[in-house]
Residue frames relative to the residue before (quaternion, step in Angstrom):
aa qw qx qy qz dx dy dz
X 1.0000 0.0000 0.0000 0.0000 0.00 0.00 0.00
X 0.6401 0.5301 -0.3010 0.4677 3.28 0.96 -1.02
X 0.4368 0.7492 -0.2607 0.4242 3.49 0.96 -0.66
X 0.7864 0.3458 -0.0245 0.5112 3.09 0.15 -2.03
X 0.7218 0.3736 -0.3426 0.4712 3.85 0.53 -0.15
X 0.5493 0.2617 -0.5652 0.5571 3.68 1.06 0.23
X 0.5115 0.6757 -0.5047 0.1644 3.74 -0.19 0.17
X 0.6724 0.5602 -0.1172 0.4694 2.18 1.62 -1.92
X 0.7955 0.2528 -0.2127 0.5080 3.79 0.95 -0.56
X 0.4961 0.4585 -0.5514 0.4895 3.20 0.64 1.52
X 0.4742 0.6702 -0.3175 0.4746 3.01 1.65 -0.31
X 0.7631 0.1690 -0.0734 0.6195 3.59 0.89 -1.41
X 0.2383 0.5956 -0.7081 0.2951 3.93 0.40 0.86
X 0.7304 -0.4086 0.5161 0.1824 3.07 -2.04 0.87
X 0.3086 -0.6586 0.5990 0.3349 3.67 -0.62 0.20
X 0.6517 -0.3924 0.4218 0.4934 3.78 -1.47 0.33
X 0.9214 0.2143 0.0808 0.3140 3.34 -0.02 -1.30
X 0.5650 -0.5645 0.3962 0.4529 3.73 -0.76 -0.12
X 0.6794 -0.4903 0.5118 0.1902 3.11 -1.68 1.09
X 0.5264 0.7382 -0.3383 0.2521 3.95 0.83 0.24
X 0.1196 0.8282 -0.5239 0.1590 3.43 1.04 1.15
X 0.6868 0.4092 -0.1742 0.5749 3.72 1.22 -0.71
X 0.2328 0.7850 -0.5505 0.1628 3.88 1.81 -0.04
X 0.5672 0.5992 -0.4243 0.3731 4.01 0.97 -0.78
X 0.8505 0.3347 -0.1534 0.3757 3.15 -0.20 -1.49
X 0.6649 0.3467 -0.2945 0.5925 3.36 1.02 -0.73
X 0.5603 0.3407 -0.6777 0.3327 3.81 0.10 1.37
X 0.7033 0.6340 -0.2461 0.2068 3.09 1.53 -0.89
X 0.3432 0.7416 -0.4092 0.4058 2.79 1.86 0.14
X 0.7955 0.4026 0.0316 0.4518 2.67 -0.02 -2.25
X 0.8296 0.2451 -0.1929 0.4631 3.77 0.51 0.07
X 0.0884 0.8810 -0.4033 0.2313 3.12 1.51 1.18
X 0.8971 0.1781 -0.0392 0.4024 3.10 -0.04 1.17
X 0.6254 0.3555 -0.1992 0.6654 2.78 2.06 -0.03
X 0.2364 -0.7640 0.5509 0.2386 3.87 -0.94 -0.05
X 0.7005 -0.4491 0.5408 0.1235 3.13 -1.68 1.05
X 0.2827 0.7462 -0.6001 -0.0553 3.45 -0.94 0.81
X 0.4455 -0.6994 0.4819 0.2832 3.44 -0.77 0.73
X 0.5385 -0.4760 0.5668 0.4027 3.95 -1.71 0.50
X 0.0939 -0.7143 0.6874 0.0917 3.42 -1.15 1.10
X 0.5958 -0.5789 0.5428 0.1235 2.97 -2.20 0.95
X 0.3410 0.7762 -0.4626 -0.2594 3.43 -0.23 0.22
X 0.5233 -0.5486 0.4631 0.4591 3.86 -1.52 0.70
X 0.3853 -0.6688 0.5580 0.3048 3.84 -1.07 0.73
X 0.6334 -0.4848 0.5578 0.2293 3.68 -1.62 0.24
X 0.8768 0.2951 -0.2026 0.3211 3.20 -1.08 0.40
X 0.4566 -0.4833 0.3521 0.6588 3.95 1.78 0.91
X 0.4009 0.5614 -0.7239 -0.0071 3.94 0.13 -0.19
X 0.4814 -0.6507 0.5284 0.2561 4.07 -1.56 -0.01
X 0.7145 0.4733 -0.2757 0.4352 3.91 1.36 -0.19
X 0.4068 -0.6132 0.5911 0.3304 3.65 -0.45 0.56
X 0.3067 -0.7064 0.6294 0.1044 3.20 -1.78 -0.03
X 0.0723 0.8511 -0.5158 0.0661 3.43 0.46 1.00
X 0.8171 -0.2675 0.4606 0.2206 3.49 -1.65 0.68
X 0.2760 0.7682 -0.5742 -0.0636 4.01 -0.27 0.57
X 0.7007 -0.2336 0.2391 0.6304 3.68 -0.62 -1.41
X 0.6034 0.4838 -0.3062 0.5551 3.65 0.80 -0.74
X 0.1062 -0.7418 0.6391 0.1732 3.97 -0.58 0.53
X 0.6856 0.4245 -0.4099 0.4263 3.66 0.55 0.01
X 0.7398 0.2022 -0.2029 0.6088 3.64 1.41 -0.01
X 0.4196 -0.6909 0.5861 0.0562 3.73 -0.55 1.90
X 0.4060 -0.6610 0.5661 0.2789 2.86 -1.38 0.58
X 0.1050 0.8654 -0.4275 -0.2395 3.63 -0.84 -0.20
X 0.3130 -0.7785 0.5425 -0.0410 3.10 -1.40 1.00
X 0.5913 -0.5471 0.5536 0.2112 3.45 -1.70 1.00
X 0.8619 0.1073 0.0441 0.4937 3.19 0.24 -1.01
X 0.2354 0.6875 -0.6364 -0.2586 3.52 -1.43 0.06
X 0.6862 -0.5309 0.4963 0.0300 2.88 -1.99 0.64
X 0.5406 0.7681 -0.2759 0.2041 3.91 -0.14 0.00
X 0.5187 -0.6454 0.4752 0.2977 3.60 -0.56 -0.18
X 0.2769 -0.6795 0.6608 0.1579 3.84 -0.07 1.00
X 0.3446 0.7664 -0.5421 0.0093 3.06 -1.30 1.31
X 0.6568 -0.0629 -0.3680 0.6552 2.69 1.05 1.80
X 0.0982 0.6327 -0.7639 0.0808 3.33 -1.87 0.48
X 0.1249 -0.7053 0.6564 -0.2370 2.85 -1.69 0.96
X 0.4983 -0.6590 0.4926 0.2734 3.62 -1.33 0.49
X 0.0256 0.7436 -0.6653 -0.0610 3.50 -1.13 0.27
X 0.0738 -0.6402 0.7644 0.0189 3.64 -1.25 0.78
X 0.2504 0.6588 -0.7033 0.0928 3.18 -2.09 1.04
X 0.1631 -0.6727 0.7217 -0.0035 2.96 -1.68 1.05
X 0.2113 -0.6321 0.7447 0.0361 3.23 -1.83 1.18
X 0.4859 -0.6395 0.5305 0.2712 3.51 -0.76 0.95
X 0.6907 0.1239 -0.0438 0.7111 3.94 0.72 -0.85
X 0.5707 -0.6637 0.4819 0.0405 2.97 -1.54 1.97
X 0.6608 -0.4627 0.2607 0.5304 3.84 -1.07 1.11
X 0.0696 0.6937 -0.7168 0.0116 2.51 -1.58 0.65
X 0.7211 -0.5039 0.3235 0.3485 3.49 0.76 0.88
X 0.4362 0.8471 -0.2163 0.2131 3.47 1.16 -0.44
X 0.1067 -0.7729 0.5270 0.3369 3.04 1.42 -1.83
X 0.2235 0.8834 -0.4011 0.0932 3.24 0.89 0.27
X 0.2297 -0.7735 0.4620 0.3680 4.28 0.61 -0.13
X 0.5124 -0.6325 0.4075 0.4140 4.03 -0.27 1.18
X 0.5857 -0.6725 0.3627 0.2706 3.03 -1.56 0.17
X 0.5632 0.3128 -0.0774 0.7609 3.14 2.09 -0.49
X 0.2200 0.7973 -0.5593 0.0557 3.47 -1.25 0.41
X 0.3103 -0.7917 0.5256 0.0270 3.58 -0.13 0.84
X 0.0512 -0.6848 0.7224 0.0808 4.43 -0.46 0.66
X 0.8057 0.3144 -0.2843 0.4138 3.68 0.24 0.13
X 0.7147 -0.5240 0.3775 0.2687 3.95 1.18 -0.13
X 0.7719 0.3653 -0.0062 0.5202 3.06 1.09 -1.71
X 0.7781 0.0451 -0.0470 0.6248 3.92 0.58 -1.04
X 0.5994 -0.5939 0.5361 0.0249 3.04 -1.63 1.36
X 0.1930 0.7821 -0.5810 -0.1162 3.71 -0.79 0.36
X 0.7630 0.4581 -0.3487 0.2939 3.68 -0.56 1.09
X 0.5404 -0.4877 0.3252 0.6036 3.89 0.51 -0.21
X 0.4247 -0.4272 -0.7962 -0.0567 0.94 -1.35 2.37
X 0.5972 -0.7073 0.2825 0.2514 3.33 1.04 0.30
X 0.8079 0.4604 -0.1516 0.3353 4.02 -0.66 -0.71
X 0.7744 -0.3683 -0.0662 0.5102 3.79 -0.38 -0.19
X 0.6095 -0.6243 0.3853 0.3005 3.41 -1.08 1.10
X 0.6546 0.5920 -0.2604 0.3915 3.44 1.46 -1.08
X 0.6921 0.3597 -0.2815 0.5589 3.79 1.26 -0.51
X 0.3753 0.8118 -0.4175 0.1609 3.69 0.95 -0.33
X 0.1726 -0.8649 0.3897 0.2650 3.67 -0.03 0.42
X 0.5273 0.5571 -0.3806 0.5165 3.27 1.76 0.20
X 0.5694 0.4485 -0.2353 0.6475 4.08 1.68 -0.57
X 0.6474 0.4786 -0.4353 0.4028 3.70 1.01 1.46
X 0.4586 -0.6929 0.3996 0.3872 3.66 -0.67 0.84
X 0.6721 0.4877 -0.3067 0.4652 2.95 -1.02 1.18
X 0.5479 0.6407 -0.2985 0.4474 3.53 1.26 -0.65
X 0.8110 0.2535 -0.0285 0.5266 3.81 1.20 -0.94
X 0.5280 -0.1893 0.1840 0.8072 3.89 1.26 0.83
X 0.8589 0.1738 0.2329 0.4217 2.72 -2.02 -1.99
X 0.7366 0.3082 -0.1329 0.5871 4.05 -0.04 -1.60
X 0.7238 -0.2330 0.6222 0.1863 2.60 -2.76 -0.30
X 0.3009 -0.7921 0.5190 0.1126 2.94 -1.31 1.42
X 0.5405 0.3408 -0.4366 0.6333 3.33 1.80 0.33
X 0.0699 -0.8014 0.5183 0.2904 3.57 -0.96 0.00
X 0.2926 -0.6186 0.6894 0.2376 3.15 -1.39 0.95
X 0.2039 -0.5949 0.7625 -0.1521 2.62 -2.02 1.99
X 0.0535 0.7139 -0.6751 -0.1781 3.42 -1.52 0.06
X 0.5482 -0.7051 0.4183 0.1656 2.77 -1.48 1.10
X 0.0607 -0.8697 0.4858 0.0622 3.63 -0.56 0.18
X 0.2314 -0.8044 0.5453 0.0448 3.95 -0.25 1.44
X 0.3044 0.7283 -0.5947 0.1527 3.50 -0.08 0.86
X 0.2655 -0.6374 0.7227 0.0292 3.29 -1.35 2.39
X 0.5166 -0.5495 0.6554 0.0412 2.46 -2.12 1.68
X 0.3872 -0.8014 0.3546 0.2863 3.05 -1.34 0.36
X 0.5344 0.4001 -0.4729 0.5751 4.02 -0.60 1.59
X 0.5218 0.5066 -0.4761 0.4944 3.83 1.43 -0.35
X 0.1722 -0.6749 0.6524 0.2987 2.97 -2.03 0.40
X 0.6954 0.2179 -0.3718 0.5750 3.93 0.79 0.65
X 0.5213 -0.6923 0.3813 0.3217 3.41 -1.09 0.50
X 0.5940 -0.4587 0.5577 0.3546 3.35 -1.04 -0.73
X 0.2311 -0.8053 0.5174 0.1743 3.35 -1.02 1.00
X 0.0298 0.7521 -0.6266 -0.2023 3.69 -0.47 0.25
X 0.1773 -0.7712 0.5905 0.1586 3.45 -1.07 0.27
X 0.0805 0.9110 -0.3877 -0.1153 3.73 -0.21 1.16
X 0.6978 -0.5437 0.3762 0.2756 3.44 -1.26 1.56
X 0.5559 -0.5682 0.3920 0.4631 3.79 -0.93 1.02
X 0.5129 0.6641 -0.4588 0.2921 3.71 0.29 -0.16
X 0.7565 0.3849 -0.1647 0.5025 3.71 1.12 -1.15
X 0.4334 0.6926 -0.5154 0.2584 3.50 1.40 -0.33
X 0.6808 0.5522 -0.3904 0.2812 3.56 0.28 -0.57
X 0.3884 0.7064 -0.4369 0.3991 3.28 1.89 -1.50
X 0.6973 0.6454 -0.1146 0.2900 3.13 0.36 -2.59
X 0.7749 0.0874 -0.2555 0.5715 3.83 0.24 -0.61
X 0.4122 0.4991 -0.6122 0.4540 4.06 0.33 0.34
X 0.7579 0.3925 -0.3040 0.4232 3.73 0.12 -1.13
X 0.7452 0.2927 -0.2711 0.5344 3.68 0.96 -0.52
X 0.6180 0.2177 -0.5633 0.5034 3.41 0.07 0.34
X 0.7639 0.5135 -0.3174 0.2280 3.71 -0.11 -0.77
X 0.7295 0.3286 -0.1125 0.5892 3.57 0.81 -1.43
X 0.7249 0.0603 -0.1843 0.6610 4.19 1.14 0.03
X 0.8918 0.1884 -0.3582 0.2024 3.16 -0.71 0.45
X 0.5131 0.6324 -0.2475 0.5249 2.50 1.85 0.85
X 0.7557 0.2839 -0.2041 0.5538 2.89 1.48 -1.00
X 0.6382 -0.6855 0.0650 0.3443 3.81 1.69 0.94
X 0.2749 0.6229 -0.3884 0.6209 2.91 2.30 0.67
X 0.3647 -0.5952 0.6883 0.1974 3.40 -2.35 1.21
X 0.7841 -0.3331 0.4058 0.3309 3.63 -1.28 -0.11
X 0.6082 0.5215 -0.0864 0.5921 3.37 1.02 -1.76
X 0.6862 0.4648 -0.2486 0.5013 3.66 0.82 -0.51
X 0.8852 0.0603 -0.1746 0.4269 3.70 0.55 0.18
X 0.6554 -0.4701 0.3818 0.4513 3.88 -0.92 0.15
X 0.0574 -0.8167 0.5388 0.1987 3.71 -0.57 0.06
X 0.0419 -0.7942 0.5563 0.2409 3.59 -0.81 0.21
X 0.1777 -0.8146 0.5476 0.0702 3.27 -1.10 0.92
X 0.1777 0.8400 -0.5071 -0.0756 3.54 -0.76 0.86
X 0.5187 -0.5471 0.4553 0.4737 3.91 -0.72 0.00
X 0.0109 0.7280 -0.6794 -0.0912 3.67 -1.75 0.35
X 0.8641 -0.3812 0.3099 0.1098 3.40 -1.13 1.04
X 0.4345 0.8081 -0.3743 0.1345 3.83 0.43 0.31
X 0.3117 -0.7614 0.5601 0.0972 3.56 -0.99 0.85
X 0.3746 -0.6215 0.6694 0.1592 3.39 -0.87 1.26
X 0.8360 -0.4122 0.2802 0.2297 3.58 -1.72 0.41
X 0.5095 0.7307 -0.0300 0.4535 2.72 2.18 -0.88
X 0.2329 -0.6350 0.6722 0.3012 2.92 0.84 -1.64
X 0.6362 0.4009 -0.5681 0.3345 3.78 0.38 0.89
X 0.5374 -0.6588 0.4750 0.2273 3.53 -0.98 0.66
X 0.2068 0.7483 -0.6257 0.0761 3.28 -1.34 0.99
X 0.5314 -0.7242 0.3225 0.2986 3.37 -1.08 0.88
X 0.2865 -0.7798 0.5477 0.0993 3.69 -0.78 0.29
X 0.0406 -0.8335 0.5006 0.2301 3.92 -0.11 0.48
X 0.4526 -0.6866 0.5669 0.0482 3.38 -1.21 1.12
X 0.1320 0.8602 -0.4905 -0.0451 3.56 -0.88 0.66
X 0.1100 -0.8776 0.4624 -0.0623 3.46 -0.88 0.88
X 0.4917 -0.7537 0.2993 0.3171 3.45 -0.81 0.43
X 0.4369 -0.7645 0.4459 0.1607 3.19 -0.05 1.20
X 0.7249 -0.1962 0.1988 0.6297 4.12 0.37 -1.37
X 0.5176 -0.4364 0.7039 0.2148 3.29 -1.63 -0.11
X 0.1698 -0.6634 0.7177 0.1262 3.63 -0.95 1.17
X 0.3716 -0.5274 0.7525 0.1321 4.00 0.07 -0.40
X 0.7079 -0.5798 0.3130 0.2545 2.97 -1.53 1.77
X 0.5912 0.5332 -0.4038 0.4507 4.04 0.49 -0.44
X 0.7007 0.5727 -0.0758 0.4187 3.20 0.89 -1.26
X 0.5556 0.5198 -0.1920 0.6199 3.42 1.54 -0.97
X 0.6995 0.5857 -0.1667 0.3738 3.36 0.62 -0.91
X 0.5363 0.5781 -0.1091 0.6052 3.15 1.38 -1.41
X 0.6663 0.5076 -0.1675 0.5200 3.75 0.59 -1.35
X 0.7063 0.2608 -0.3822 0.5358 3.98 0.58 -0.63
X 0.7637 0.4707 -0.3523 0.2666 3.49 0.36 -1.04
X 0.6484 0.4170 -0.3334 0.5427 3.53 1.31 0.38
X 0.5135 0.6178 -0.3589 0.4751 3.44 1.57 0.42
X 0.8174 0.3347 -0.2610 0.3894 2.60 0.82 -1.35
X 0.5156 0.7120 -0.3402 0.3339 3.55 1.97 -0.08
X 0.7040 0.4509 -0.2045 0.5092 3.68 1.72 -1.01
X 0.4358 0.6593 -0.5485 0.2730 3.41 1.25 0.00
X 0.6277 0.5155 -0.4334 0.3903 3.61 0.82 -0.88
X 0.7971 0.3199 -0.3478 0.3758 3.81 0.01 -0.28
X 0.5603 0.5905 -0.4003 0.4209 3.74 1.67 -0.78
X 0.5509 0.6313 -0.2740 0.4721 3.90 1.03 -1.17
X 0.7997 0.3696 -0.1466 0.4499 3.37 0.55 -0.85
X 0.6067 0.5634 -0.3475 0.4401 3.93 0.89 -0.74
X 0.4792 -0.7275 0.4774 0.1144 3.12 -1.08 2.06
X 0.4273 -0.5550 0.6343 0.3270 3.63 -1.51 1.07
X 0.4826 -0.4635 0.7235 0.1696 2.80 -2.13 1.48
X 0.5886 -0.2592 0.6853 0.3416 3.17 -2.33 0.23
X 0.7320 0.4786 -0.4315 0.2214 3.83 -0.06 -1.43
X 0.5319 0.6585 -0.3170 0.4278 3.15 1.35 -1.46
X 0.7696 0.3858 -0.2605 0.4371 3.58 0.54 -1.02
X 0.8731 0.0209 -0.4000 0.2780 3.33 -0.05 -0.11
X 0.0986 0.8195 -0.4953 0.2709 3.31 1.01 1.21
X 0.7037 0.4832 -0.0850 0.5139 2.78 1.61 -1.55
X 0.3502 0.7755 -0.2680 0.4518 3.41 1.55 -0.81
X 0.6880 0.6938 -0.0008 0.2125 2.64 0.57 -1.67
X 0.8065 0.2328 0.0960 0.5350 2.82 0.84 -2.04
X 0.6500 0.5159 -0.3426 0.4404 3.14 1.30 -0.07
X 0.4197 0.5971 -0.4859 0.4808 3.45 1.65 -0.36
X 0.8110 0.4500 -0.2880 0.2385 3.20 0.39 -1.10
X 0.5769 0.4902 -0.3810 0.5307 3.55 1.39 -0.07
X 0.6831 0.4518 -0.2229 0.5288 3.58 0.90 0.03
């Protein structure tokens, strides 16, 4: 008997994640004409070690050591604004959703760009290449956006090529944990760096669960326009490693 009743409630457990294979079309319905924005993460300035996330108060973030979640989608982004933040909201003048091709002045490949060269902005890049990163928490039904500064990119493809796609696991396939560590430029100024690690194993149900809501948010993540903030957040932090 005892048997049969843990069957029966593995049978009716909750899936990991939302039901949101169709998460595309069914925003575009319902948000015709309007756009989707996601709760952003931001890394703090000065080597701090807590994120700042989005709570119930918007004028006071929560903040946190660590976050937890399922990566289910990321992706590069480059942009350049001819005239530095200015608080505006302004939409860059160039911007790239894939890294590689440019749309606006001057536009075209990112690789030949003379603004997408070291050196072009002091020390750094006068576009910066960011990637974006969508990691859902668990009880959320959209994720969190973090957007890391050219400084963490390296964190970012060690942990994906090495710790998943190396070890024959996708992103979408496992908890991630992200936290910040401590770094000193040549200088001796601090800046933060984000660290990433595997957190659990979802196991093939789980994996599953993890694409079919990937492949459902790609349509609105792919498409969602780089803030100014996003840039010089990064700006930011990269002065400071430099």
């Amino acid at each position: 008997m005892a048997k049969t009743t843990e069957t029966t409630a593995l049978a009716t457990q909750e899936p990991l994640m939302p039901a949101l294979e169709n998460v595309g079309q069914a925003l575009s319905e319902e948000l015709d004409g309007l756009q989707l924005t996601f709760d952003r993460v931001k890394i703090p300035s000065g080597g701090g070690v807590a994120f700042e996330v989005p709570g119930d108060d918007p004028d006071s973030p929560d903040s946190v050591k660590e976050l937890i979640g399922v990566i289910v989608d990321h992706h590069p982004v480059n942009a350049y604004w001819a005239v530095k933040y200015d608080g505006a909201n302004n939409p860059p003048d160039c911007a790239s959703m894939d890294g590689r091709q440019g749309v606006g002045d001057p536009g075209g490949s990112c690789k030949t760009c003379p603004f997408n060269q070291f050196g072009s902005d002091g020390n750094g890049k006068a576009c910066k290449n960011m990637h974006r990163v969508y990691i859902l928490r668990e009880n959320d039904t959209f994720p969190l956006l973090l957007t890391l500064p050219p400084t963490s990119l390296k964190n970012i493809s060690d942990y994906l090529g090495k710790r998943i796609v190396g070890k024959g696991l996708r992103s979408y396939g496992v908890k991630t944990k992200v936290t910040l560590k401590k770094v000193a430029n040549s200088t001796g100024i601090n800046y933060s760096q984000a660290v990433f690690a595997v957190a659990e194993h979802l196991g093939q149900d789980g994996a599953a669960q993890g694409k079919a809501y990937s492949d459902g948010i790609k349509a609105i993540t792919r498409n969602l326009a780089i803030t100014d903030m996003e840039y010089a957040e990064a700006d930011s932090i990269e002065e400071e490693a430099f």
